[in-house]
N, C-alpha and C positions, 0 to 999 in steps of 0.2 A: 322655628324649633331648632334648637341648639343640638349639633352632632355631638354623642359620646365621644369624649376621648379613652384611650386605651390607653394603659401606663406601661410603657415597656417592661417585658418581661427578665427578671434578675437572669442571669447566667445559673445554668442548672436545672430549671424550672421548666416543667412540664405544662404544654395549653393543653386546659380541658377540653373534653372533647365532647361532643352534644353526646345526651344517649342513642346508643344503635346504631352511633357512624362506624365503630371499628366492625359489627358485624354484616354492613353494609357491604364496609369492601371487603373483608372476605366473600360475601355472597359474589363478586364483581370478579376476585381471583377464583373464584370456584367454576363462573361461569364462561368465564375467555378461556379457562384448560379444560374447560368442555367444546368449546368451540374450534381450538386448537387443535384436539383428540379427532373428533370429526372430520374436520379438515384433512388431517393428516391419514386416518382411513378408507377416507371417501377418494382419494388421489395417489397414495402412494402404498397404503398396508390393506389387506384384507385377511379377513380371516376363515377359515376354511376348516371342516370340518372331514377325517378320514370315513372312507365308507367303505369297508369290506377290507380285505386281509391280503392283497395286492401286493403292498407292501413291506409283507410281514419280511425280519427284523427290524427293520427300519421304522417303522410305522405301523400303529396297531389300530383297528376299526375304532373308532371313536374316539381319535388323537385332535385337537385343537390346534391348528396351524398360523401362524402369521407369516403372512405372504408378500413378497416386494415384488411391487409392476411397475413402479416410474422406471422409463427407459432401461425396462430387461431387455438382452437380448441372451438366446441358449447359450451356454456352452456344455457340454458334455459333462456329465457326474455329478451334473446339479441336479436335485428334484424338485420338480415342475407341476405348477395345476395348469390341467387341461381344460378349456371351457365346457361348460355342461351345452351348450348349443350345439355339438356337434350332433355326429350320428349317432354315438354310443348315448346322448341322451340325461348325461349327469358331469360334473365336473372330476375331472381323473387325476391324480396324484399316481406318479409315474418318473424315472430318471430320464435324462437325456443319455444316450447311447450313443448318436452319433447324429453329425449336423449336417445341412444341405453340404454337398459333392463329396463326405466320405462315403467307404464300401465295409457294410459290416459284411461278416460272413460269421454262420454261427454252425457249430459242429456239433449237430442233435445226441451222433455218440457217445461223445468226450465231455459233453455239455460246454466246449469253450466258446468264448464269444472274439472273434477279432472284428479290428477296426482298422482300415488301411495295413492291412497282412501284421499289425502289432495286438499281438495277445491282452485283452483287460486284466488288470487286476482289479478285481472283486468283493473284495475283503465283508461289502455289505449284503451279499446274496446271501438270501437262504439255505440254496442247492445249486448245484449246477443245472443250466438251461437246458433240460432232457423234451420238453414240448415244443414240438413244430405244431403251424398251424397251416394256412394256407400261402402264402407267400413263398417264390422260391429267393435260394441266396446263392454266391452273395449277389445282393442290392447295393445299389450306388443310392442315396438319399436323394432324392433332388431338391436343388436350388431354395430357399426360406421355408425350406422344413426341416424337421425333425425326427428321430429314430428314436422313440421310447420306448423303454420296459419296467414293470415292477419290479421289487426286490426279491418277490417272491414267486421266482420265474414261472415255476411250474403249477402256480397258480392265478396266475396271472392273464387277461388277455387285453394286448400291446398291442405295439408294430407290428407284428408279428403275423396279425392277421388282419386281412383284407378289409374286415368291420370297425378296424381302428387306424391301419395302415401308419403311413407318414402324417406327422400331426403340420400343419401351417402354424409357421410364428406369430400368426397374429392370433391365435388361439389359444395362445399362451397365455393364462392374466400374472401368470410372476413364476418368482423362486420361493421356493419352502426355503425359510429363516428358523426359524424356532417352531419347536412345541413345547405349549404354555399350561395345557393340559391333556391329562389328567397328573397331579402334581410328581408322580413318582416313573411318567415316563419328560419331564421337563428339560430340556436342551437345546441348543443351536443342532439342526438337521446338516448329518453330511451326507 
């Protein structure tokens, strides 16, 4: 049996294409940016959901978070999910205050908060820190942990108390990046 010859195609000209092949690979790019999307939250984004009012301004119950864990490590003034395996029993959205070997010390009167005898500026609290809990201060952090609070100090329970204490780094699963909902509070989280 004699093979078909093909007659070269003029310059300009379009090869047909069978039916259902152009919607084929779309189906193919639709399924590797799914695969991709996956990949990329299953290892480096997660998404997290606010619970309760902890973080009021900052954050409001029901805010939609994406979150970066490949190689976080804390630093102060970032906001943090706290693993829900802990004691406290749920995953905690919370700032970094102060990292393993600084000494907060916080003045229940004045509500101020220091870190290494330097005054915070705050600009995202609610109120000033008027709730003591049971911990005394100042506190030295120790060694791969962490000093958290909410933004919403005085409704908040942190560091601050014994039932939350100093959080461990490795309880960290990331940094709050963005909230993506609910669309009208939408932004990169500072």
């Amino acid at each position: 049996m004699k093979e078909a010859k093909h007659a070269p195609q003029p310059a300009g000209q379009e090869i047909p294409q069978r039916p259902g092949q152009g919607l084929w690979e779309w189906y193919e790019a639709l399924i590797s940016a799914l695969v991709v999307l996956v990949l990329l939250f299953s290892f480096f984004f997660r998404i997290i959901q606010v619970d309760g009012s902890s973080m009021n301004p900052t954050l409001v119950d029901g805010d939609r978070l994406i979150v970066w864990g490949a190689g976080y490590e804390p630093t102060a003034g970032d906001v943090v999910i706290v693993d829900g395996y802990t004691v406290y029993g749920k995953p905690l959205v919370k700032r970094v205050i102060a990292v393993g070997g600084d000494t907060i010390d916080i003045d229940f009167v004045t509500g101020a908060v220091t870190v290494n005898g330097q005054l915070l500026d705050e600009p995202y609290i609610a109120e000033p820190t008027y709730t003591a809990y049971d911990l005394e201060f100042p506190l030295t952090v120790p060694e791969d942990t962490v000093f958290v609070m909410g933004d919403n100090r005085n409704g908040s329970i942190d560091s601050r108390s014994s039932q939350i204490g100093c959080i461990d780094e490795r309880d960290i699963l990331g940094k709050v990046l963005v909230c993506f909902l609910p669309v009208q509070n939408m932004g990169v989280v500072k």
